[in-house]
C-alpha positions in Angstrom: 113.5 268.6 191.3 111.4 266.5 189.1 112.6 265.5 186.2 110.6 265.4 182.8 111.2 262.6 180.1 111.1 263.9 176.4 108.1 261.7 174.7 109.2 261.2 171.2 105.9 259.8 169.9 102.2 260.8 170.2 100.4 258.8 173.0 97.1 260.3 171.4 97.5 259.0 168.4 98.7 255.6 169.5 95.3 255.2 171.9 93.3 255.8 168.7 95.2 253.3 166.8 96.2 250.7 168.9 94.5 247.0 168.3 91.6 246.8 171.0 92.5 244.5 173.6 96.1 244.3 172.9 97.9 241.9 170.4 99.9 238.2 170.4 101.1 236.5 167.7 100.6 232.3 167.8 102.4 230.0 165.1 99.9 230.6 162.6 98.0 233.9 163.6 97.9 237.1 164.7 95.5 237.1 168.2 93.7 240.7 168.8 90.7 241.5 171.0 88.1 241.5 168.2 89.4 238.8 166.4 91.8 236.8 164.0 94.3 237.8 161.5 96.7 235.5 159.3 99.2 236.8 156.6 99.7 235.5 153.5 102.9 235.7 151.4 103.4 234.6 147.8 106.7 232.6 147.6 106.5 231.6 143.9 105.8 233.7 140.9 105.1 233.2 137.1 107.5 232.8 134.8 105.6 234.5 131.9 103.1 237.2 132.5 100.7 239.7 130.5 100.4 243.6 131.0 98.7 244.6 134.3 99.6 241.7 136.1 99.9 243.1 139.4 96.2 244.1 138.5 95.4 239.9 139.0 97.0 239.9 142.4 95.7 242.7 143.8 92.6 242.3 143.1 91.1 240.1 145.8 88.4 241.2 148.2 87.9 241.2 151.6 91.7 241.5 152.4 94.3 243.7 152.6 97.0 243.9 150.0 100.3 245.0 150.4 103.6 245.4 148.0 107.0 245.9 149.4 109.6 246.7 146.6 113.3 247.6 147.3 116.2 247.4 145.0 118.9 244.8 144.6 122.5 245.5 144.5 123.3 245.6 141.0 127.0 243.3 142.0 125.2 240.8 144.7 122.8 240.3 141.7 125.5 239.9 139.1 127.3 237.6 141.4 123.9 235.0 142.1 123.6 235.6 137.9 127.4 233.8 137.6 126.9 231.3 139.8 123.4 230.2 138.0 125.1 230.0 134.7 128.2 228.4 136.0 125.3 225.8 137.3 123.7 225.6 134.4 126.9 224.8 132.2 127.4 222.3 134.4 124.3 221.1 133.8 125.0 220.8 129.9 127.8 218.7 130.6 126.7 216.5 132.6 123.1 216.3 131.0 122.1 213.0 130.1 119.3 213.5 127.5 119.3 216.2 125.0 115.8 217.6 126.4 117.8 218.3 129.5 120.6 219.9 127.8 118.5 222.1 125.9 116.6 223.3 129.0 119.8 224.2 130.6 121.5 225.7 127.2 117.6 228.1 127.3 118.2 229.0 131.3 121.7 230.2 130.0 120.3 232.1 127.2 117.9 233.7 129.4 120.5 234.8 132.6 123.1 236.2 129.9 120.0 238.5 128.1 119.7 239.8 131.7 123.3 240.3 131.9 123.0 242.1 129.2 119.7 244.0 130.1 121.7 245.4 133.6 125.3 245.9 132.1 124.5 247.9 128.9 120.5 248.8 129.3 121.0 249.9 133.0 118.3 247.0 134.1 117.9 247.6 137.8 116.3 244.3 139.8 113.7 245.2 142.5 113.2 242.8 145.1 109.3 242.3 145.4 107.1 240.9 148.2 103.6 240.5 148.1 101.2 239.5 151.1 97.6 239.5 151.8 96.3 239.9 155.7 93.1 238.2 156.0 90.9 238.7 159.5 87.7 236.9 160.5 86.2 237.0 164.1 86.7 232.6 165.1 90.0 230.9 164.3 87.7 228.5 162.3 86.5 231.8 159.9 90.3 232.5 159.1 91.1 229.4 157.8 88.0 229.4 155.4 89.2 232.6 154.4 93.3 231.7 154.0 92.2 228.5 152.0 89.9 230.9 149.6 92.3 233.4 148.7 95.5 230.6 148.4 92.9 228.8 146.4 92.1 232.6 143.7 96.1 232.8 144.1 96.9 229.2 142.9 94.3 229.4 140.0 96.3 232.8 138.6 99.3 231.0 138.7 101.2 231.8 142.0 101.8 229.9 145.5 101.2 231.4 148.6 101.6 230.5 152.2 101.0 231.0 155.9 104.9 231.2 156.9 104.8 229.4 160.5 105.9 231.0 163.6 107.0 234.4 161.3 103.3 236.4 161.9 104.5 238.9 164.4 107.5 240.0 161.0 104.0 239.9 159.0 102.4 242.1 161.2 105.0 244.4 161.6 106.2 244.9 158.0 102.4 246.6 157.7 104.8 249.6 159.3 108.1 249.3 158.1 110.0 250.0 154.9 110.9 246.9 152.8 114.6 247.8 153.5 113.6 248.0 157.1 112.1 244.4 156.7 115.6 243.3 155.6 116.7 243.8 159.2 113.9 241.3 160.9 115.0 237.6 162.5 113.4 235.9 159.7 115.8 237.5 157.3 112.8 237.0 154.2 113.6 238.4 151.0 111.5 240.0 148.1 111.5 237.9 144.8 114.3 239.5 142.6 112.0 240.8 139.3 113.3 242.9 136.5 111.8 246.5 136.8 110.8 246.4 133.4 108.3 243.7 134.3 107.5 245.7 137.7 106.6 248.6 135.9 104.5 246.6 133.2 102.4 245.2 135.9 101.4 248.4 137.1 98.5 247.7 139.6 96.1 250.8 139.4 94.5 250.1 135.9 91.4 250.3 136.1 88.8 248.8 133.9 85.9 250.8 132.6 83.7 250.7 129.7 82.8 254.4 128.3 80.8 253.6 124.7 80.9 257.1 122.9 77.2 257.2 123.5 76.5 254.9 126.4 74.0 255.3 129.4 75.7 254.6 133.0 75.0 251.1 134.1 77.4 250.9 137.0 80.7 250.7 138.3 83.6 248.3 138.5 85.3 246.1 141.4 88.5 249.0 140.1 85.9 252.0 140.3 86.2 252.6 136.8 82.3 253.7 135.1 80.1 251.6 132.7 78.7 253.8 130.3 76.9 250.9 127.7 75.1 251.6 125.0 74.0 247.9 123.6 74.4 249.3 119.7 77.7 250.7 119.7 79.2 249.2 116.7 83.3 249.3 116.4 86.1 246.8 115.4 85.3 244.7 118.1 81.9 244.6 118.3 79.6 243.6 115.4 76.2 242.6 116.6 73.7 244.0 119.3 71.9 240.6 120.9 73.0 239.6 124.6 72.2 237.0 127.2 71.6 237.8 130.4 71.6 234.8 133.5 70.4 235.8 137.1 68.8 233.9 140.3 65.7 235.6 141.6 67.1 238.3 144.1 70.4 238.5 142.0 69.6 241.5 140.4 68.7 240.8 137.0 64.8 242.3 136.6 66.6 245.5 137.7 69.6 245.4 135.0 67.3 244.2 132.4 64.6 247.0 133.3 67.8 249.6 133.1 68.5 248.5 129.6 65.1 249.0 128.7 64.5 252.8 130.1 68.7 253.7 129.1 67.5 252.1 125.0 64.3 254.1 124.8 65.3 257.5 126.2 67.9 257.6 122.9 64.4 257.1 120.8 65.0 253.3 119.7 62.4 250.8 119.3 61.4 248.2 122.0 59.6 245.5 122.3 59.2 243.1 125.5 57.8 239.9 126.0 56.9 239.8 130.1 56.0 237.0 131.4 55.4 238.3 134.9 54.1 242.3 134.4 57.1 243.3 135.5 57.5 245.9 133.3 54.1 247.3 133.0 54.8 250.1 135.2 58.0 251.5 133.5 56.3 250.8 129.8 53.5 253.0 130.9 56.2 255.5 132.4 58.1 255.7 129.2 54.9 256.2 126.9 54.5 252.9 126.1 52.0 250.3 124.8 51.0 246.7 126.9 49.4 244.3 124.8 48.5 241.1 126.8 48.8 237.5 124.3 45.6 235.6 125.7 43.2 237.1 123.2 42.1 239.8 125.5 44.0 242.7 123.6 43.5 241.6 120.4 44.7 238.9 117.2 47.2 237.9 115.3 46.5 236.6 112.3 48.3 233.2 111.5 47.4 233.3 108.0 48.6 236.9 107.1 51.7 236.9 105.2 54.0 239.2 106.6 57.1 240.5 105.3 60.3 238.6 106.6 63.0 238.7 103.6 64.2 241.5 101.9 66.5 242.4 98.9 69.9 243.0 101.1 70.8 246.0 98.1 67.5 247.4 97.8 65.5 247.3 100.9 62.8 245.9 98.7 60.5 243.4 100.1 60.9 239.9 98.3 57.0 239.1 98.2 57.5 234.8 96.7 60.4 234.9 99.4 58.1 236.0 102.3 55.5 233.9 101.0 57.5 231.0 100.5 58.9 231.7 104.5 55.3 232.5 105.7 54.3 229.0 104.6 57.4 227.7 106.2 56.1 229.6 109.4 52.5 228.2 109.8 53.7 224.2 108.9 56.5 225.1 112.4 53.2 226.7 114.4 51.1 223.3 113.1 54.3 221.3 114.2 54.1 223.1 117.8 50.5 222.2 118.4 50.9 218.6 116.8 54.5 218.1 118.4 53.4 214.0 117.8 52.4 214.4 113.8 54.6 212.6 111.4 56.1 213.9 108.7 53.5 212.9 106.1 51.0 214.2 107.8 52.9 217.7 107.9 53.3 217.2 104.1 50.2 217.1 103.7 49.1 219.9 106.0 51.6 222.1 103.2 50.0 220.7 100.2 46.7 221.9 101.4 48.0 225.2 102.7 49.4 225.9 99.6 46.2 225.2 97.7 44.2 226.9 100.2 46.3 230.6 99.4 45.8 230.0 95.6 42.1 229.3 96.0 41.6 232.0 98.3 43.0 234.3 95.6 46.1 235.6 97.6 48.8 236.2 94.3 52.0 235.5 95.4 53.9 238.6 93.5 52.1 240.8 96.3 51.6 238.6 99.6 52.4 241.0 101.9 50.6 243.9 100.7 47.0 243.1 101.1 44.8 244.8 104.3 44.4 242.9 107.1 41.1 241.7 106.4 41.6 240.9 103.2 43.8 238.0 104.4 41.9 234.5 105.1 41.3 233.5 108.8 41.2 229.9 110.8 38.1 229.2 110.1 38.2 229.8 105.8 41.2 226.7 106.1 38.8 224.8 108.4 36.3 224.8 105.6 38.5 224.1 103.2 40.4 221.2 104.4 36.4 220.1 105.2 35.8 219.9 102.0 39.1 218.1 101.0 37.9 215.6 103.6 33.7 215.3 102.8 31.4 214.7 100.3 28.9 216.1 103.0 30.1 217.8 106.2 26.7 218.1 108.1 26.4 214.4 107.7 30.0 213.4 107.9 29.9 211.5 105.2 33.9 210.8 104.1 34.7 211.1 100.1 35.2 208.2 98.9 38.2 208.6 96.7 40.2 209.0 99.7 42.6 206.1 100.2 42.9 205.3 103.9 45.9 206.7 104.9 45.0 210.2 103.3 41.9 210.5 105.1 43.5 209.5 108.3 45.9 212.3 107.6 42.9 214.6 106.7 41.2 213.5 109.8 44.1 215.0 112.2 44.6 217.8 110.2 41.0 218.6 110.8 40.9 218.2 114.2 44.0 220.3 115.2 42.6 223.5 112.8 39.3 222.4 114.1 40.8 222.8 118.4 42.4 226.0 117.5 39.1 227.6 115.7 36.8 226.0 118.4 39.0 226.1 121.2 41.3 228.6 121.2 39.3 230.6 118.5 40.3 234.2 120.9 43.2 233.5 119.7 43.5 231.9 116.6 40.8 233.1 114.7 40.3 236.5 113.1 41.9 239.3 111.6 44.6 240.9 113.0 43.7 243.3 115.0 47.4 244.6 116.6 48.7 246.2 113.6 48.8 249.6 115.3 51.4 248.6 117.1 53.7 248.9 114.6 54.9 252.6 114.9 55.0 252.1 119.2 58.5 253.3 119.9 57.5 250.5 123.3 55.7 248.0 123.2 55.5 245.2 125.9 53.8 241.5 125.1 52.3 240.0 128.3 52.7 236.1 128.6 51.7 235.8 132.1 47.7 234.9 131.3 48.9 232.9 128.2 51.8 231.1 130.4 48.8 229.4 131.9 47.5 227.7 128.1 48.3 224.4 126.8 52.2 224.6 126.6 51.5 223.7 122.6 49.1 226.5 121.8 51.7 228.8 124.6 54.2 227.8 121.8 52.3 228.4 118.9 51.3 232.0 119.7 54.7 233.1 120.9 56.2 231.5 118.0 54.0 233.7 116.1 54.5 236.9 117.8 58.2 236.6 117.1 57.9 236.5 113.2 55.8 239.8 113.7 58.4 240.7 115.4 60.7 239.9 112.8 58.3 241.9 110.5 58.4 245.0 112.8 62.3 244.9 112.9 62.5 244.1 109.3 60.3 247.1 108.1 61.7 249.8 110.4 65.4 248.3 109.8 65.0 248.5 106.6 64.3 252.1 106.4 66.7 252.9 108.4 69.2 251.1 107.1 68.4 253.5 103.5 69.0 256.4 104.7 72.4 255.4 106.6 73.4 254.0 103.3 72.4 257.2 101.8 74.6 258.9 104.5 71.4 260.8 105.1 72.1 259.7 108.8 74.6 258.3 110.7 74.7 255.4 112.4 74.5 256.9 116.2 71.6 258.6 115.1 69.9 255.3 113.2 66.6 254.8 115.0 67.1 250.8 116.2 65.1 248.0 117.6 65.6 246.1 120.6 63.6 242.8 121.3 63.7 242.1 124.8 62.4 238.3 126.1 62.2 237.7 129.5 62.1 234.5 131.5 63.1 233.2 128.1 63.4 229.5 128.9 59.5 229.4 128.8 60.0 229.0 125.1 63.6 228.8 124.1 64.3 225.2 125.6 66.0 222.3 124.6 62.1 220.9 124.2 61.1 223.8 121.6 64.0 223.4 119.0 62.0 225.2 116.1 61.7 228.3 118.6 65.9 227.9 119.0 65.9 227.9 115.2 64.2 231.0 114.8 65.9 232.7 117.6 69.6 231.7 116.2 67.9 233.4 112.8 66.7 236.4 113.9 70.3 236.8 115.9 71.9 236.1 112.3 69.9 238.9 110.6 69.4 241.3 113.0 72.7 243.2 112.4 72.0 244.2 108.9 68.9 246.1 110.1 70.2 248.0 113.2 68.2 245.0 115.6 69.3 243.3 118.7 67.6 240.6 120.9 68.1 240.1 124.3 67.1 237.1 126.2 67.0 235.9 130.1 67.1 233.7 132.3 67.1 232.8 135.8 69.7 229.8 135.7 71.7 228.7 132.9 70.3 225.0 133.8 66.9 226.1 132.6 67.7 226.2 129.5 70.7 223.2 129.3 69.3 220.5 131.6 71.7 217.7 132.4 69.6 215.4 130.2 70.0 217.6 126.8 70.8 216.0 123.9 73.8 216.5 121.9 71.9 218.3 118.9 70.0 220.5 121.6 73.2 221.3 123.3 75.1 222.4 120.3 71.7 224.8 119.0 71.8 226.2 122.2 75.3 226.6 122.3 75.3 228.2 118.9 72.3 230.8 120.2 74.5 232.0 123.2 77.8 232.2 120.7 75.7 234.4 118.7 75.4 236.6 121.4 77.5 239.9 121.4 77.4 240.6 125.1 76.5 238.4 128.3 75.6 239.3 131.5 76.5 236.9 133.8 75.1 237.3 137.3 74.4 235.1 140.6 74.2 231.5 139.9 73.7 228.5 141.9 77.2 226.1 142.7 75.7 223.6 140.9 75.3 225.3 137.4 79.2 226.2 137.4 80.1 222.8 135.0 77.0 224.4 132.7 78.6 227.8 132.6 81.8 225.8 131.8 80.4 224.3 128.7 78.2 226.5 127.2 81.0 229.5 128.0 84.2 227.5 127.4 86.8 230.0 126.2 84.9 233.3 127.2 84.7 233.1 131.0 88.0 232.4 132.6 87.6 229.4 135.1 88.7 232.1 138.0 85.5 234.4 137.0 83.2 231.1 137.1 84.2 230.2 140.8 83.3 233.7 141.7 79.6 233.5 140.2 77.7 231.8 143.2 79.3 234.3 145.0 78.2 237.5 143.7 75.8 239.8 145.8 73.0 241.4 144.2 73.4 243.8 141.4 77.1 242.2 140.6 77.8 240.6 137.6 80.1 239.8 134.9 79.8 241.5 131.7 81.8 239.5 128.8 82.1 241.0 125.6 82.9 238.7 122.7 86.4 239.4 121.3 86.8 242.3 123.4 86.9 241.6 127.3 85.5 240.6 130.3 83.9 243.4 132.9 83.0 242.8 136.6 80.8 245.5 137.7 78.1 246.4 139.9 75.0 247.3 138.5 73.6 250.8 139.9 70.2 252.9 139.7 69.0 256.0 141.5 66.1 256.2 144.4 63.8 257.5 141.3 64.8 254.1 139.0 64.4 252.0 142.0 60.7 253.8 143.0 59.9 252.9 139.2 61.4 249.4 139.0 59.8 248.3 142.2 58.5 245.0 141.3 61.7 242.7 140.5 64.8 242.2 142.1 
């Protein structure tokens, strides 16, 4: 008669888990059939660490974690405790500088507090172990891989290491118990940790961001959900402008076209400068207005005073103010298409501007409140300055009062007015002609046809554009500003107004410092009128070359320190010691060595004072239909 043997595990099961191709374990790694594994185990902890701290360690991708805790016995523990002070007395004794003695005299503080914390709190010690199993497919793969995570482990503080001719334990303790473990050859240990401090690094925190009236942007690397909303205002944040760095494919045309649809659906203003046409389609979409720069759509008058400074307790327009700033505005536009003029020449270019308004008959007590074509145009200050400079124009005949150097001065002045009447008179010269514009809810400025100008008169007009701009914010801010200080409305409900620059090293360069100027002034201000500006770029070294000067760098520095939020995606290797300057202090080095390793759509989103967030950004099949176009 046959007899049957009892099978006390299911054979099923084990075919369906089994490594494929069988298993062996070499001095360094674990051999399989479709591949390599290694395991890593962290020998040395910190002394000191922050809430969440298992959060840092368990957070690494492309491997899998594991924590084994058991618990020590309270007497084996309270025996190694009195043996370490009885060391560390010694120590005192025999110590023979006073900085040793006091480092041993702490260490005895420190084991009788835990005394203490076990004999009258009921302390319990739980002995931890930490490893990560990391697999590739070639031998030569793993040890990429094992040097990149010891490498994230050392820069958070800890040491880790591939224990030789110990894998097959590794492997195995994937299945047993950590009390289980104890029992191995190897006869490892956990690392003895308070359970206070076990429980405070409590690993499943996750991050998320959930503003009380944000959009959904995406998730993070915890799975926690970024609902952002750029004008949430609390205790920690204060302002509304961000920066936002991406390479082409990284993913940044579709985050910054997000923010743009997620901002107008809530009824705020917007207004775009595209370089590229990107976001034609989704302007149209969402009801918008394109308006292309070269001329084609339209003028901006340089010579109309707009209003840019108001009473900060009224709301009132300050007319000599926004005069006195206008005037301030066309001398910079002068300076961008004369970059070479000297400074007495620009003097003098003010003097006659000045005179010009008053003969013109523009009162300053009400500068900004005359009708567009009431407001002189290029050509009215050609003449003039023509008749500052002739005694008869036709026949070019020079007055004679003139001393030398003034009519040298006269002479360039005349000829830049005279290039940007006869040359670039689509552009210059006329009436303004946009001033519909102003109630848009969208409204999107295309560059790409003006990108193609003279880099000075591309300066010029995009200089200009962003006072109207200012104008735009400064009107509508202002009103609502009134009725939320009325308590008419509240702030969620404040209509706002988002400026959105693209590709914003065009214009915002270490080589354009008046445009830095104006953009580190309109961050300033924006604030106290519900405004925001946004700029991007493709590479943080577009807009800090290696050549910058120390001036440039510290303007440009103070624009991105201005910035509430920044969205940090995919950057080259080479831009990390650029990152590391301009963001010293509010991007950990850790999240900088991770940057040229992002995929598309990942990023980091650092908020100023508040934290850091490393999410993925996210759209649906309908936002991607409508965003086709940019990566």
């Amino acid at each position: 008669m046959a007899l049957r043997k009892k099978i006390e595990y299911n054979p099923y099961l084990l075919k369906a888990i089994q490594p494929v191709g069988g298993i062996s374990f070499s001095d360094r790694a674990i051999i399989k059939g479709d591949g390599y594994e290694s395991c890593i185990r962290i020998y040395e902890f910190k002394t000191r660490v922050e809430n969440f701290w298992l959060e840092d360690l368990t957070d690494l991708s492309n491997v899998i974690v594991t924590v084994d805790i058991s618990t020590e016995n309270q007497n084996k523990i309270l025996e190694q405790i009195e043996r370490s002070i009885s060391e560390q007395y010694t120590r005192i004794d025999d110590a023979a500088t006073n900085i040793d003695r006091i480092k041993a005299s702490a260490e005895v503080e420190k084991l009788q507090g835990l005394v203490d914390d076990i004999t009258q709190h009921e302390e319990v010690i739980k002995l931890v172990t930490i490893r990560y199993y990391v697999s590739a497919l070639t031998l030569e793969e793993l040890d990429i891989k094992v040097k990149e995570v010891l490498e994230a482990i050392k820069n958070k503080g800890y040491r880790g290491a591939v224990l030789i001719n110990e894998q097959e334990y590794e492997w195995k303790s994937l299945f047993e118990s950590a009390t289980n473990q104890s029992y191995f050859r190897n006869k490892r240990v956990g690392e003895p940790i308070p359970s206070i401090y076990l429980g405070g690094g409590y690993p499943f925190h996750f991050t998320e961001l959930s503003d009380p009236t944000g959009m959904y942007l995406g998730t993070t690397r915890t799975g926690g959900n970024v609902l952002f909303n750029i004008f949430t205002m609390n205790d920690f944040r204060k302002s509304y402008n961000a920066l936002v760095v991406g390479l082409m494919g990284a993913g940044k045309s579709t985050l910054l076209k997000k923010l743009l649809k997620n901002t107008s659906i809530v009824g705020d203003m917007v207004r775009v400068f595209d370089i590229a046409g990107e976001f034609r389609d989704l302007v149209i979409e969402r009801g918008g207005k394109v308006i292309a720069l070269d001329g084609t759509d339209g003028i901006i008058n340089l010579l109309q005073v707009f209003a840019t400074i108001v009473d900060e307790d009224t709301n009132e327009v300050l007319e000599e103010q926004s005069y006195m700033n206008h005037l301030n505005k066309v001398s910079m536009i002068y300076r961008c298409l004369a970059p070479d003029a000297e400074q007495a020449e620009v003097r003098e270019f003010e003097r006659i501007l000045r005179e010009f308004y008053k003969d013109y008959g523009i009162e300053i007590s009400r500068a900004t409140t005359y009708k567009a074509n009431e407001y002189p145009i290029m050509e009215d200050l050609l003449e003039y300055i023509r008749k500052e400079l002739y005694e008869d124009f036709e026949k070019k005949i020079v007055k004679r009062t003139l001393s030398d150097t003034k009519r040298e001065r006269l002479e360039y002045i005349e000829l830049n007015i005279g290039s940007m009447v006869d040359d670039y008179g689509k552009l210059f010269n006329g009436h303004s002609t946009l001033e519909n514009f102003y109630d848009e809810q969208i409204v999107s400025f295309e560059i790409k046809n003006l990108a193609q100008f003279d880099k000075r008169v591309f300066n010029a007009q995009t200089f200009n554009i962003m006072t109207m701009l200012w104008n735009n914010a400064l009107k509508k801010g202002s009103v609502a500003k009134k009725l939320y200080d009325n308590r008419e409305v509240s702030f969620e409900d404040s209509q706002k107004f988002f400026v959105l620059i693209d590709e914003a090293h065009k214009f915002i360069n270490s080589d354009n410092l008046m445009a830095v100027d104006y953009a580190i002034a309109f961050e300033r201000e924006a604030r106290k009128y519900f405004a925001g500006l946004m700029f991007a770029t493709q590479s943080i070294r577009d807009v800090v070359p290696e050549n910058i000067s120390s001036e440039a760098l510290h303007k440009i520095k103070t624009l991105f320190e201005l910035t509430q939020y920044k969205f940090i995606m995919q950057q080259d290797n080479n831009s990390k010691e650029a990152l590391k300057e301009i963001f010293d202090g509010q991007i950990t080095e850790s999240e900088i060595e991770r940057v040229p390793t992002f995929k598309k759509g990942e990023c980091i989103l650092a908020i100023n004072g508040y934290k850091n967030i490393k999410l993925n950004i996210e759209i649906t099949d309908k936002e991607k239909q409508l965003f086709a176009g940019g990566a």
